[in-house]
TIVO-590908 format. One line per field, with one value per residue (C-alpha): residue number from 0; residue in one letter; x negated, y negated, z. Coordinates in nm, 4 decimals, decimal comma, padded with zeros to 6 digits. Each point is the difference from the previous one (the first is absolute). Layout:
// TIVO-590908
mivo = NUM	...;
lumnu = A	...;
X = X	...;
Y = Y	...;
Z = Z	...;
//
This chain:
// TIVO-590908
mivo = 0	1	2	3	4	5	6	7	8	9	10	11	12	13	14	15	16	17	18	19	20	21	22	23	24	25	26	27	28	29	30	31	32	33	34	35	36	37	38	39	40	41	42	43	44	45	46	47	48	49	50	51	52	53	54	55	56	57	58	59	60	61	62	63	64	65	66	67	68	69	70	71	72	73	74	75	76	77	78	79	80	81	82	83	84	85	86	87	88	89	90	91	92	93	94	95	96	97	98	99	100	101	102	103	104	105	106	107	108	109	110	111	112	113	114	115	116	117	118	119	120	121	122	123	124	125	126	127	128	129	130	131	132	133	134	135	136	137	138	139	140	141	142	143	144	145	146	147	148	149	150	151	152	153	154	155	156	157	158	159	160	161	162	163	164	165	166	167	168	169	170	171	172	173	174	175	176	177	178	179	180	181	182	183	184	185	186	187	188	189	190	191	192	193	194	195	196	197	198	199	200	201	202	203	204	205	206	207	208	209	210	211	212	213	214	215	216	217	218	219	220	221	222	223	224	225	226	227	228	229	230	231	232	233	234	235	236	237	238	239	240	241	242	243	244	245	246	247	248	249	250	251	252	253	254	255	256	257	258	259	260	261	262	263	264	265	266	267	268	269	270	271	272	273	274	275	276	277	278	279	280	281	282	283	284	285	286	287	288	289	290	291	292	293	294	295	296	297	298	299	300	301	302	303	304	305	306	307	308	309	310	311	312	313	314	315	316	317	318	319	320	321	322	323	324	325	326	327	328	329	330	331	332	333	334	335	336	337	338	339	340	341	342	343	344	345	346	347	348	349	350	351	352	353	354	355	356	357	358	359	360	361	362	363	364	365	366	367	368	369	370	371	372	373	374	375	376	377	378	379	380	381	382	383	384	385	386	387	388	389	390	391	392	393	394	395	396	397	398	399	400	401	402	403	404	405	406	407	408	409	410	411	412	413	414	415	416	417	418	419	420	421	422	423	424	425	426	427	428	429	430	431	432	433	434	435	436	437	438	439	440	441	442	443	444	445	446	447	448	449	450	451;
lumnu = X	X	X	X	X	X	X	X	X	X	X	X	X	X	X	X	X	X	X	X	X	X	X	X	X	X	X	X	X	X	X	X	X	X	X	X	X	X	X	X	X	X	X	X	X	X	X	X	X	X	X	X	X	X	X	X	X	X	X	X	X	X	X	X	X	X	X	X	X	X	X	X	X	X	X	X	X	X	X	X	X	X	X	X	X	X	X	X	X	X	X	X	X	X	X	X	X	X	X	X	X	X	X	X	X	X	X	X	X	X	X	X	X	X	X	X	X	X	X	X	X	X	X	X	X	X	X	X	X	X	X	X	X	X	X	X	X	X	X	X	X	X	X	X	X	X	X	X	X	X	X	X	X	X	X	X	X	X	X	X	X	X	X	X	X	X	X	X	X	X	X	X	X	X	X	X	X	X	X	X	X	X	X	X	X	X	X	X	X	X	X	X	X	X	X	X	X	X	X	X	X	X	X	X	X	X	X	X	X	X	X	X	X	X	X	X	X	X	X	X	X	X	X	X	X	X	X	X	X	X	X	X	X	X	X	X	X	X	X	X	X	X	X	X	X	X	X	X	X	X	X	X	X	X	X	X	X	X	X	X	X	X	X	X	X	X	X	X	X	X	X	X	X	X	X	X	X	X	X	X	X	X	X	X	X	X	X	X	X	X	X	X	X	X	X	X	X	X	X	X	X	X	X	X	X	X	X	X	X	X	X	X	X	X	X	X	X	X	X	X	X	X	X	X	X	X	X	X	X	X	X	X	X	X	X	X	X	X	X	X	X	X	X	X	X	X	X	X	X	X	X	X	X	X	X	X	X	X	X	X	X	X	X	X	X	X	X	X	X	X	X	X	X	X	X	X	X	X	X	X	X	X	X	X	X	X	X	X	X	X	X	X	X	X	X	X	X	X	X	X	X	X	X	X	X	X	X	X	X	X	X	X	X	X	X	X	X	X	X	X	X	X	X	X	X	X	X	X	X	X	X	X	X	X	X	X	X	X	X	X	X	X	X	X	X	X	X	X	X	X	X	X;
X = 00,0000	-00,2304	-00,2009	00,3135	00,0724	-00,3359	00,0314	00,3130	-00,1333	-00,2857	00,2190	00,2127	-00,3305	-00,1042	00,3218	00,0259	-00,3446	00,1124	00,2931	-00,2192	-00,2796	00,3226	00,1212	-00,2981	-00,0283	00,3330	-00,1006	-00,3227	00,1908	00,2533	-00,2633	-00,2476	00,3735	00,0412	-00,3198	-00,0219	00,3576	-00,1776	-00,2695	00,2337	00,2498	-00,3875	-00,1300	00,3607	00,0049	-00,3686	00,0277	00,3764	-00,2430	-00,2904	00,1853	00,2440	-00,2881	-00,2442	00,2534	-00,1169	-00,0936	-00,0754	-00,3362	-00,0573	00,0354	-00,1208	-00,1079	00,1889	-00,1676	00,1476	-00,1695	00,0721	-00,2349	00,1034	00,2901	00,2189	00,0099	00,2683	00,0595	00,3724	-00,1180	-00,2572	00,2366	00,2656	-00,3255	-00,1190	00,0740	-00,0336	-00,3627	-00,1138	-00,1588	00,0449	-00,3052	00,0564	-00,2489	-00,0081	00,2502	00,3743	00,2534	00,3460	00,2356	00,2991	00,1849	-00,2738	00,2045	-00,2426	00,1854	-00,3179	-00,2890	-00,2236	-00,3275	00,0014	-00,3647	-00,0875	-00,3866	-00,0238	00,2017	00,2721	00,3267	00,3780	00,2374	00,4360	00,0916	00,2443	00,2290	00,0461	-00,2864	-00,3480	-00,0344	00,3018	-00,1698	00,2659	-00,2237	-00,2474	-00,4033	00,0155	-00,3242	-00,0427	-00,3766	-00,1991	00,3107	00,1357	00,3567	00,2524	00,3395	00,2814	00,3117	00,2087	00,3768	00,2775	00,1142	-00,3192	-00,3318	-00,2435	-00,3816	-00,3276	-00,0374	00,3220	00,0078	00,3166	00,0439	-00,3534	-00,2917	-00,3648	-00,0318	-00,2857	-00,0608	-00,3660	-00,1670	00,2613	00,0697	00,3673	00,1317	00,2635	00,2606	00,3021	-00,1116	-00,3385	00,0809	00,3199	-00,0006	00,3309	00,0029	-00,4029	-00,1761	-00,3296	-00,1044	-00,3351	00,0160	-00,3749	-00,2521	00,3122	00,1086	00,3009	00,0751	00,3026	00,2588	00,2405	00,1714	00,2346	00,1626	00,2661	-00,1775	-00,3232	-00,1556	-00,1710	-00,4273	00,1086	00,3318	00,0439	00,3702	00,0808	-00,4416	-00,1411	-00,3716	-00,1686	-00,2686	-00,0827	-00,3642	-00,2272	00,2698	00,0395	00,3511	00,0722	00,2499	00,3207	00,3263	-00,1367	-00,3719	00,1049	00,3782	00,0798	00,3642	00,0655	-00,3849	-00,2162	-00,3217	-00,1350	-00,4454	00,0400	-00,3862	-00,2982	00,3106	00,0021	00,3428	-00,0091	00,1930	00,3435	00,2968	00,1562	-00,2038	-00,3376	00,1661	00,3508	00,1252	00,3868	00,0703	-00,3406	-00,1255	-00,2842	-00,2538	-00,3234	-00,2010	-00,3220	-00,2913	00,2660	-00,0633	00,3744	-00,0821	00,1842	00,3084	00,3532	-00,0153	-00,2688	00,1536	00,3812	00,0268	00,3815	00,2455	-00,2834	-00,2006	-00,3600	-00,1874	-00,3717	-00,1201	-00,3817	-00,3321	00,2173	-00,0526	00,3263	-00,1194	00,1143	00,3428	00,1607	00,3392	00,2877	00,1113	-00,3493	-00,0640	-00,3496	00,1963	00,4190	00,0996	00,3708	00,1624	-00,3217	-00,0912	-00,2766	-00,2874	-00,3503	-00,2034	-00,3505	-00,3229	00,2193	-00,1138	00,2942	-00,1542	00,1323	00,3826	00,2492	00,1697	-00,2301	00,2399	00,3740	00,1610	00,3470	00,1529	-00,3310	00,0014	-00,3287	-00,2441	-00,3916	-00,1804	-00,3410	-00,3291	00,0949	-00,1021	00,2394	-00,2125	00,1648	00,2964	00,3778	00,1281	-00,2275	00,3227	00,3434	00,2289	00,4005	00,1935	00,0523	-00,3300	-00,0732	-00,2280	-00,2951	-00,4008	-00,2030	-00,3648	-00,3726	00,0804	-00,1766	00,2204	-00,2031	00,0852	00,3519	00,2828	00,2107	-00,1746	00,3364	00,3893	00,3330	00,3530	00,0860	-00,1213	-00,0862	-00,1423	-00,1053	-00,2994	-00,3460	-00,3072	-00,3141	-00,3992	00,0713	-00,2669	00,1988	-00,2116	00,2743	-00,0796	-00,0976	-00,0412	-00,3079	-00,2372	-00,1631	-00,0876	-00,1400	00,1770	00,0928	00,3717	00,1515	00,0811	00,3701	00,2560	00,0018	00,3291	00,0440	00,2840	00,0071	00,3092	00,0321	-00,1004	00,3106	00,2393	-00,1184	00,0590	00,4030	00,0493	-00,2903	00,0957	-00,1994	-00,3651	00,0517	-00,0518	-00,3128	-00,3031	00,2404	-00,0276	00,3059	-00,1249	-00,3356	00,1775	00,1903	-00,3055	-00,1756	00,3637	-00,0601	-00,3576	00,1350	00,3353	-00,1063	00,3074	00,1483	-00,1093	00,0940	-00,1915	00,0206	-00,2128	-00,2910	-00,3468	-00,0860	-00,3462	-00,1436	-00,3300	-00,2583	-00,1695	00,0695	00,0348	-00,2774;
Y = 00,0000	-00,2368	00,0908	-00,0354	-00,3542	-00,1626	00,0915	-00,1962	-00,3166	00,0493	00,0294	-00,3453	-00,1284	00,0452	-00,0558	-00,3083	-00,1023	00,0701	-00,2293	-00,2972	00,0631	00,0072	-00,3132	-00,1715	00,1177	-00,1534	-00,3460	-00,0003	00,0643	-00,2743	-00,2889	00,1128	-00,0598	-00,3669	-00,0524	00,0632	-00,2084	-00,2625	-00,0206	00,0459	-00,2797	-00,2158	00,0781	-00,0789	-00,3293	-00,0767	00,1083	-00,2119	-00,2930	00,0430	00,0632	-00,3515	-00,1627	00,1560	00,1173	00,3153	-00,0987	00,3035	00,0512	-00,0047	-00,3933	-00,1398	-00,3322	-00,1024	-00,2868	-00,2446	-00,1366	-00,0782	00,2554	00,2733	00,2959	-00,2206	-00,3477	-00,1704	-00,0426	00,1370	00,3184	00,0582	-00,0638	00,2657	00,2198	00,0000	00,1585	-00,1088	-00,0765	-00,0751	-00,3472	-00,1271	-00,2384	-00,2665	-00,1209	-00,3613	-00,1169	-00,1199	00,2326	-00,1160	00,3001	-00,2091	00,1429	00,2348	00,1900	00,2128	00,3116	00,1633	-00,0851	-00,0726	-00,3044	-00,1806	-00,1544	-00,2801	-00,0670	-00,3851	-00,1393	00,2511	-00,2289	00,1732	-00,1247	00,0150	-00,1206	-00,2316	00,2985	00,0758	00,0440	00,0543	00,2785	00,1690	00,1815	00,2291	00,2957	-00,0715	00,0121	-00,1962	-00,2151	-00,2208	-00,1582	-00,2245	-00,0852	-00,2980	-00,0392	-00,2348	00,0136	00,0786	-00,0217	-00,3120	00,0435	-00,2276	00,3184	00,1836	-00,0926	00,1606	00,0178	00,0957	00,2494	00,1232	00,2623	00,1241	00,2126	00,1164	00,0472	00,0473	-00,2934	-00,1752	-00,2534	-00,1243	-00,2638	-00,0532	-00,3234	-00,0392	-00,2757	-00,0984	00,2030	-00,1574	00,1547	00,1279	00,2822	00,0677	00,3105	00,1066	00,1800	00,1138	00,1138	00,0093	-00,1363	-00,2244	-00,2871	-00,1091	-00,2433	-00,0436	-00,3171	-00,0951	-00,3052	-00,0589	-00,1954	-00,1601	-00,3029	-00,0680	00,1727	00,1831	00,1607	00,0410	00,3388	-00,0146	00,1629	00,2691	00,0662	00,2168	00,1348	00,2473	00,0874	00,0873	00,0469	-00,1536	-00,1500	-00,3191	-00,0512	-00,2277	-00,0649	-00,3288	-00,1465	-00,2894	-00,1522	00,1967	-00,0911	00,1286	00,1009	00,2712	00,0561	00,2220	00,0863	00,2808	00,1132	00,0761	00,0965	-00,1476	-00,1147	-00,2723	-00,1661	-00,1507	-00,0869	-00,3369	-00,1385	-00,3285	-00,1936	00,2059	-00,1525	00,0337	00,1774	00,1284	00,2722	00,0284	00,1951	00,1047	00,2072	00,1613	00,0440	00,1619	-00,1287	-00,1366	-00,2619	-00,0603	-00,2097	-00,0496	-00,3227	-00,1854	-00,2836	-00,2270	00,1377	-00,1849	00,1113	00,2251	00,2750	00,0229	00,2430	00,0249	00,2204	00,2242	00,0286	00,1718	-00,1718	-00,0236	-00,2918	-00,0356	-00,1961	-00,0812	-00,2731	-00,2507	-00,2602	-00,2673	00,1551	-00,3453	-00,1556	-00,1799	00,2945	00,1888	00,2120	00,1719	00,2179	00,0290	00,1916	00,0614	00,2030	00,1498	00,1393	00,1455	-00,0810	-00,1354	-00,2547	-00,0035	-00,0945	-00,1406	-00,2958	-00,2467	-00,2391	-00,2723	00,1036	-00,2091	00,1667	00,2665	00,1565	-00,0753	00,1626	00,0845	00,2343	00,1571	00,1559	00,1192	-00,0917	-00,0163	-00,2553	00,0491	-00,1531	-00,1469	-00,2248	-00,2804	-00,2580	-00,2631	00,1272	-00,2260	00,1689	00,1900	00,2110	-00,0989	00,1667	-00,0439	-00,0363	00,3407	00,1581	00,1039	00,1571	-00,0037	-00,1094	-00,2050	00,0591	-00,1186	-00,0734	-00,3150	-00,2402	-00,2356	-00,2830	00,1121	-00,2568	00,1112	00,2560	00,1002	-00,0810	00,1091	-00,1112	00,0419	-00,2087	00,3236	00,3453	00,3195	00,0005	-00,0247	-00,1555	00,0680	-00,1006	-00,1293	-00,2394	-00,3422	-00,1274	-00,3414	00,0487	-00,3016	00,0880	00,0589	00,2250	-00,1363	00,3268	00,1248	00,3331	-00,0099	-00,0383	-00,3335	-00,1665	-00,1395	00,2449	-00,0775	-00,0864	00,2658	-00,1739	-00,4050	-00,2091	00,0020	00,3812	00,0332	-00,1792	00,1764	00,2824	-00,0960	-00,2190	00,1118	-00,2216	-00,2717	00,1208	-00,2656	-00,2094	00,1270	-00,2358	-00,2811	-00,3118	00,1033	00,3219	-00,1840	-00,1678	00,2467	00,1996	-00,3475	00,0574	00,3426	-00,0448	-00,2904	00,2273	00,3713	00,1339	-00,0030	00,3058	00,3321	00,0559	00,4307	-00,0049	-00,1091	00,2064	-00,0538	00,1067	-00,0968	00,0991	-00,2685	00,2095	00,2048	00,3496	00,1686;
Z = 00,0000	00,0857	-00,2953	-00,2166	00,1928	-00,1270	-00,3578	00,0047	00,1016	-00,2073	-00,2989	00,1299	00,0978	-00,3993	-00,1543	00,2185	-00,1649	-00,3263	00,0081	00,1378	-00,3185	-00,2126	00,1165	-00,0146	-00,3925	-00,0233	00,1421	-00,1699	-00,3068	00,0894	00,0603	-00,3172	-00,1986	00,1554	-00,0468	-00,3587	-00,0427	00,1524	-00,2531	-00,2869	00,0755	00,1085	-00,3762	-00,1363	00,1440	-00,0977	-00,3299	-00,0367	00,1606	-00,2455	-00,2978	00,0953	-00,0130	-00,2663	-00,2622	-00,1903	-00,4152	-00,2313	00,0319	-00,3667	00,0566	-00,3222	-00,1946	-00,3083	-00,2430	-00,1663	-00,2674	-00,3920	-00,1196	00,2529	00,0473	00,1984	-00,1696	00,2037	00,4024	-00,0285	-00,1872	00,3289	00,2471	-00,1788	00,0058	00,3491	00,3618	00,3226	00,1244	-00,3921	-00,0988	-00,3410	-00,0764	-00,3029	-00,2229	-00,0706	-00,2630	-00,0084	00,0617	-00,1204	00,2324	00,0912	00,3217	00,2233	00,2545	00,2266	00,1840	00,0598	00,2780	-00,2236	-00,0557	-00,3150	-00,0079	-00,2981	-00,1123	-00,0281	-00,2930	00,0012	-00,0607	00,0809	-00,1954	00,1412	-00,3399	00,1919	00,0967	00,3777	00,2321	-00,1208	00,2613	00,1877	00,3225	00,0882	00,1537	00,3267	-00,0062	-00,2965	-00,1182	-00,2586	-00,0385	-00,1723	-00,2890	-00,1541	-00,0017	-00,2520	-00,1499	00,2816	-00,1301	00,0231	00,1668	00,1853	00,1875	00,0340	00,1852	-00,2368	00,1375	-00,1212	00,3142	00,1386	00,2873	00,1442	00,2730	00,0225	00,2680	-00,0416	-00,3296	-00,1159	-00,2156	-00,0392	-00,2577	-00,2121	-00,1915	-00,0674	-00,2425	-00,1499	00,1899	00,1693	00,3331	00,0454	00,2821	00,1291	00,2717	00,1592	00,3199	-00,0360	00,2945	00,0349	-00,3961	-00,0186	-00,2436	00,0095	-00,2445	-00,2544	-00,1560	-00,1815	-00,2081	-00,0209	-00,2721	00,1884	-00,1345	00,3286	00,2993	-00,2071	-00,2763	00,1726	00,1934	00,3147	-00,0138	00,2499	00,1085	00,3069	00,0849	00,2853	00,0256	00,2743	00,1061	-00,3245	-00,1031	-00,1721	00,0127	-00,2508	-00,2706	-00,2096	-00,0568	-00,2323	-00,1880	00,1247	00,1624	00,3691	00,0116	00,2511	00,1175	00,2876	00,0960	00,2319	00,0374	00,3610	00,0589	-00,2879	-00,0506	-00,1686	-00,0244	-00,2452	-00,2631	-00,1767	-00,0907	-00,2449	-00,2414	00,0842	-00,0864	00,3188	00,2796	00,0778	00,1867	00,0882	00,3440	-00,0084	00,2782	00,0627	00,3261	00,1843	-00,2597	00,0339	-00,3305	00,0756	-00,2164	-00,3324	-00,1502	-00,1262	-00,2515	-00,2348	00,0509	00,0102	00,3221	00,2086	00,1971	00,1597	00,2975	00,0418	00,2342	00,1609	00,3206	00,0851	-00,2647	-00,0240	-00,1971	00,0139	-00,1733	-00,2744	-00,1868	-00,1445	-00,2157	-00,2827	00,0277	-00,0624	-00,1217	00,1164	00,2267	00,0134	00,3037	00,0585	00,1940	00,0948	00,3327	-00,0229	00,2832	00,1354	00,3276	00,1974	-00,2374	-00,0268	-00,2421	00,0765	-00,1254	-00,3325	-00,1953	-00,1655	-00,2162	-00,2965	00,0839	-00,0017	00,3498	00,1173	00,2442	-00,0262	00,2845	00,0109	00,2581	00,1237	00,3379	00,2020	-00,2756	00,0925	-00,1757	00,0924	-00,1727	-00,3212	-00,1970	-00,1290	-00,2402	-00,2517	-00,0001	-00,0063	00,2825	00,2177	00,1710	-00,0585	00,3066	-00,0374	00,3191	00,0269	00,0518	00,3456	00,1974	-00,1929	00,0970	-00,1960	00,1830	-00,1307	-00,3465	-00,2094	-00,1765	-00,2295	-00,2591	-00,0226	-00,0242	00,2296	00,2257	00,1581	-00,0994	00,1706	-00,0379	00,3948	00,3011	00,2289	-00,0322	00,1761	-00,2172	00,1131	-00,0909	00,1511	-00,0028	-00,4207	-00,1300	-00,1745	-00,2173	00,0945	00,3499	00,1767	00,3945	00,1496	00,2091	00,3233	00,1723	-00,3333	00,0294	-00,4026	00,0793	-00,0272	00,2954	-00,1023	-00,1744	-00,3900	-00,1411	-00,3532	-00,1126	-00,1005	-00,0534	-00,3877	00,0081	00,1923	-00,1694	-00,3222	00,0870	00,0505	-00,2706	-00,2747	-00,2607	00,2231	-00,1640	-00,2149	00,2514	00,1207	00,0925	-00,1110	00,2668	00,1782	00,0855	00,1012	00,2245	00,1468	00,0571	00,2292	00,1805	00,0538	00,1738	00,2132	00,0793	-00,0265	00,1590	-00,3230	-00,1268	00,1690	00,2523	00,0407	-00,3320	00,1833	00,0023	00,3664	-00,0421	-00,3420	-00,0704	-00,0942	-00,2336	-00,3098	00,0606	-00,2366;
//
């Protein structure tokens, strides 16, 4: 019995073990399964990453030429021809193609010379596929259309464009790019043929874009230089704007944008910045825009923006404010300009801090008697205080607004009356009696030197 007793619980003692090695097998098994799931669903979501990104081309990518003397004589025949990933190259010549629509990502590349020709009938090019590139290409001949706005470059509803060194001319717009993201426009200029507002294209024309880039291009001779409606994020530098009809650059609704070292010259009318906030406006240079109504720049319904380091020269208003809320103005240059700023009644809130205003007519004009503006540690070329503890800050507050400048600004048609006696003589009254002009537009703390 007791023999008999002690094989039993051997035989549990063993089965027991059994069960245990079985069950580890089984949870083993279990966690070598979740742990190959895991890398599975890790590679699917890397490759879904990589491939977003880095989109696969055939790797027979080739390069189709263009030439008179080759296969493919004509830039519509290559683009019918090639895949995704291929670059046609184009041999110098004029290519008369007409309409160029591009479905494929593909780069057209020109040798110097090479001339496309739209033959006046829609766009030049029509960018309808992303990764496209176009380089080193003249551009002419959009078509011409009351209902249509046909463009040398048009892009539409891509990501991942660029357009490099291209000369665009005669084309009613020069690039036109609705709802792009993340398309380069770089070292491009267009000349445009605008005769007036209504029948004239802007040089680029951005609708619905976001995170683009303008970099380096030349704009001249258009309706707008650049217009922006509906557009954020947007690098906007090193571009010269001159000679526009209407605008260097035109802001409609754009915010969270940044334009940095542009230069805006001989425009009707510099820049307008109108119905956004977050703007960035920096080393820029406004100059000669000049007319009856000129502005170097127009701030319309902005808020929570900054101009710095900006130079306004030769304009006839350099700032005309109207509506602006929060706005840093913060060391500019304002030199021989009518109007150095220009702030409507209903600006508020904004701070005008170590800028230089030189040889300007008016350095400031307003068409209300107080404010909730600020102006801080500004150097007036006009100011005539003085500095006994020789701390570079003037020891009486300067007054930035004068009589006449006031009144001017309410009733404008009394210009014509400038440096006439009467206004000489209301300008003795106005030293004898300063408490005639508003007194809240005073800089408290003017400097006594230029800011360099």
């Amino acid at each position: 019995m007791p023999l008999l007793k002690l094989m039993k619980t051997l035989s549990h003692f063993k089965s027991k073990r059994i069960d245990q090695r079985t069950n580890l097998n089984h949870k083993h098994h279990l966690i070598n399964n979740h742990i190959h799931l895991a890398w599975k669903k890790f590679f699917s979501i890397f490759a879904f990453i990589l491939f977003s990104i880095f989109p696969i081309y055939p790797l027979s990518a080739k390069t189709i030429a263009v030439c008179s003397n080759c296969t493919v004589k004509s830039v519509k025949t290559a683009i019918a021809l090639s895949q995704n990933g291929d670059t046609i190259k184009i041999q110098t010549g004029t290519y008369k193609e007409g309409f160029l629509p591009i479905t494929k990502s593909i780069t057209i590349v020109g040798e110097a010379g090479v001339v496309i020709d739209g033959l006046k009938e829609k766009h030049v090019f029509g960018i309808y596929s992303n990764g496209v590139r176009l380089e080193n290409l003249k551009i002419m001949g959009s078509g011409i259309s009351d209902l249509t706005e046909y463009a040398g470059v048009y892009a539409d509803k891509v990501k991942n464009c660029h357009f490099e060194n291209l000369i665009l001319e005669d084309n009613v717009y020069g690039f036109y790019l609705a709802e792009t993201t993340n398309c380069t426009l770089k070292n491009n200029i267009s000349i445009g043929n605008a005769e007036n507002e209504v029948l004239g294209g802007n040089g680029i024309h951005l609708w619905s874009a976001s995170n683009n880039k303008i970099i380096g291009n030349k704009l001249q001779k258009h309706r707008d230089g650049i217009y922006l409606e509906f557009s954020e994020n947007l690098d906007i530098q090193g571009n010269e704007s001159k000679e526009n009809i209407r605008y260097g650059m035109h802001f409609m609704s754009s915010s969270h944008n940044q334009f940095n070292r542009n230069i805006f010259k001989n425009n009707s009318a510099g820049v307008a910045v109108m119905y956004s906030k977050d703007i960035i406006m920096e080393e820029n240079e406004f100059m000669d825009n000049w007319g009856e109504s000129s502005n170097g720049i127009l701030l319309k319904d902005i808020a929570d923006s900054t101009l710095s380091k900006n130079r306004f020269e030769g304009n006839t208003i350099a700032v005309f404010a109207d509506g602006i809320t929060n706005i840093k103005f913060l060391n500019n240059d304002f030199i021989n300009n009518g109007w150095g700023i220009k702030i409507l009644g209903n600006t508020d809130y904004n701070k005008i801090i170590d800028n230089n205003f030189i040889k300007n007519v008016f350095d400031v004009s307003t068409n209300t008697k107080s404010t909730t503006n600020e102006f801080v540690n500004n150097y007036w070329d006009h100011y005539e205080g003085y500095d006994l503890d020789k701390d570079h800050i003037g020891d009486v507050p300067h007054k930035t607004i004068h009589f006449f400048g006031y009144w001017i600004a309410v009733y404008p048609f009394l210009m014509v009356l400038y440096e006439s006696p009467v206004v000489l003589f209301l300008q003795g009254i106005e030293k004898a009696f300063p408490i005639v002009t508003p007194i809240e537009f005073e800089d408290q703390h003017p400097r006594m030197k230029e800011r360099i």
